[in-house]
C-alpha positions in Angstrom: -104.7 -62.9 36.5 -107.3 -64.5 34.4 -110.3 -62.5 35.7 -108.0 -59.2 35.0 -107.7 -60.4 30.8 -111.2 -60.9 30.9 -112.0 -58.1 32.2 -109.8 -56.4 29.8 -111.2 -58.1 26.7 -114.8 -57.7 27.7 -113.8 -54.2 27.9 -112.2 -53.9 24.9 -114.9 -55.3 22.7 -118.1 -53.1 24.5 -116.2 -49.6 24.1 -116.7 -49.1 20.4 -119.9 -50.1 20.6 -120.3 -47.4 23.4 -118.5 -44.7 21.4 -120.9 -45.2 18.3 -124.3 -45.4 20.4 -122.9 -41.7 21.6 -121.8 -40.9 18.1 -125.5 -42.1 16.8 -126.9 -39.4 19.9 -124.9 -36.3 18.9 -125.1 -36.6 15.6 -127.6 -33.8 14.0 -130.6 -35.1 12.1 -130.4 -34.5 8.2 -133.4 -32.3 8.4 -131.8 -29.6 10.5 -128.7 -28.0 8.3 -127.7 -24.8 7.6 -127.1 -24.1 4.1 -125.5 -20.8 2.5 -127.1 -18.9 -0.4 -124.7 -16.3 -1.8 -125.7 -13.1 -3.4 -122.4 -13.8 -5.6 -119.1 -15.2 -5.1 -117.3 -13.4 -7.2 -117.0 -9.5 -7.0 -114.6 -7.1 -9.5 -113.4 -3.8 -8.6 -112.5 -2.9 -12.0 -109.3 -0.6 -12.0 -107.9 0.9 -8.8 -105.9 3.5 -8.0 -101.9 2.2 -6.4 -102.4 2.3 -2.9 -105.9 3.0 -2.2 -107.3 -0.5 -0.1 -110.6 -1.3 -1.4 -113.7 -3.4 0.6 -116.1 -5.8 -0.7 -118.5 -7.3 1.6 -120.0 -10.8 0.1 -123.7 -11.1 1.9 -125.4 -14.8 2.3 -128.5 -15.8 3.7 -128.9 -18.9 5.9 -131.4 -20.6 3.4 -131.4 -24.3 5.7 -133.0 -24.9 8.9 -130.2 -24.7 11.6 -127.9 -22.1 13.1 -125.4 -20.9 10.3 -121.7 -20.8 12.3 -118.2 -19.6 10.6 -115.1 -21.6 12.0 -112.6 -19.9 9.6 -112.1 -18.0 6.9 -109.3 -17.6 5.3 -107.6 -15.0 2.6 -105.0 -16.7 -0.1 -102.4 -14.1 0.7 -101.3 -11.2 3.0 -102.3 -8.2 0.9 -106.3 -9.4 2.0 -107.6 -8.6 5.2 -111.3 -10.7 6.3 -113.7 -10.0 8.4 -117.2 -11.9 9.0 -120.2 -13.0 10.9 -118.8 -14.5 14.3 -122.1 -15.1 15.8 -124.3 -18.2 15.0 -126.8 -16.6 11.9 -130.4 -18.5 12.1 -132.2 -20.0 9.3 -133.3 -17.0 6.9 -131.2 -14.5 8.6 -128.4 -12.5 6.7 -124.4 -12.8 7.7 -121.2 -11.4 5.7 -117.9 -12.1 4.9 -115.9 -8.9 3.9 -112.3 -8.9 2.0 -109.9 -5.5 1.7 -107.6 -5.7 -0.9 -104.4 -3.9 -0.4 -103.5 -1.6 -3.7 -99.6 -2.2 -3.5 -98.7 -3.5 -6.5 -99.5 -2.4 -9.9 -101.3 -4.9 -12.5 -103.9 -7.1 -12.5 -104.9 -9.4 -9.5 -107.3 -12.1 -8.7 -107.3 -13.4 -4.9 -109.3 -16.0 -3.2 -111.4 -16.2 0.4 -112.0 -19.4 1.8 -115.1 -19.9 4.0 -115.2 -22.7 6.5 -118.8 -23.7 8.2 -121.1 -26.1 9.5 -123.3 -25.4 6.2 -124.7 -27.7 3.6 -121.4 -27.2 1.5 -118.7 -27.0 4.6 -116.2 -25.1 2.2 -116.6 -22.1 0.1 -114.2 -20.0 -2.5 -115.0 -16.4 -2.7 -112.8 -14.2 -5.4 -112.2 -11.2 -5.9 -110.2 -9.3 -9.1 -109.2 -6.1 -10.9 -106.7 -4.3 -11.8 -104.3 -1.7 -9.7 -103.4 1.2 -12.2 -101.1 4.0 -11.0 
């Protein structure tokens, strides 16, 4: 019975300091992160017509030094649909993230796009406005 508790503590005690030597391995070095550089964030259709979906597609480069990947993104309401670079985007290559706007309603809007990655800032708001007119 003793040799099972010591065996048990001894265990206890070397198993976080197990889980952070592998933490310390898989962690990526500083140097190589992947960093967005928008062409803008913030796009306005101006007036539209009632009913009539309009696109914008927001374009980026991968200004860092690692693979660029998307793990969400996320509109603020139903009336936007997304769409965006699924595959990893290399340093200095190009990706997108595109919003359509559904018309329905008349008067003016503003919505918001939320980008999730493994950049240099993890979280970004993109927003688009205007105003539906019949």
């Amino acid at each position: 019975m003793k040799k099972i508790c010591l065996i048990l503590m001894v265990s206890m005690l070397v198993t976080p300091l197990l889980a952070q030597q592998l933490a310390s391995i898989n962690a990526v070095p500083a140097w190589e992160t992947p960093a967005f550089s928008w062409t803008t964030t913030t796009y306005d259709f101006g007036k539209i017509k009632l009913n009539t979906p309009v696109t914008h597609e927001f374009r980026f480069t991968n200004s860092g030094n690692a693979p660029l990947v998307i793990s969400s993104v996320q509109a603020s309401c139903g009336c936007t649909v997304t769409d965006y670079s699924k595959d990893p985007i290399g340093p200095g290559a190009e990706g997108y993230v595109k919003a359509t706007y559904n018309a329905a309603k008349v008067g003016v809007f503003a919505k918001s796009v939320t980008v999730k990655a493994n950049a240099e800032d993890s979280i970004v708001q993109l927003t688009i406005k205007g105003e539906v007119v019949e």
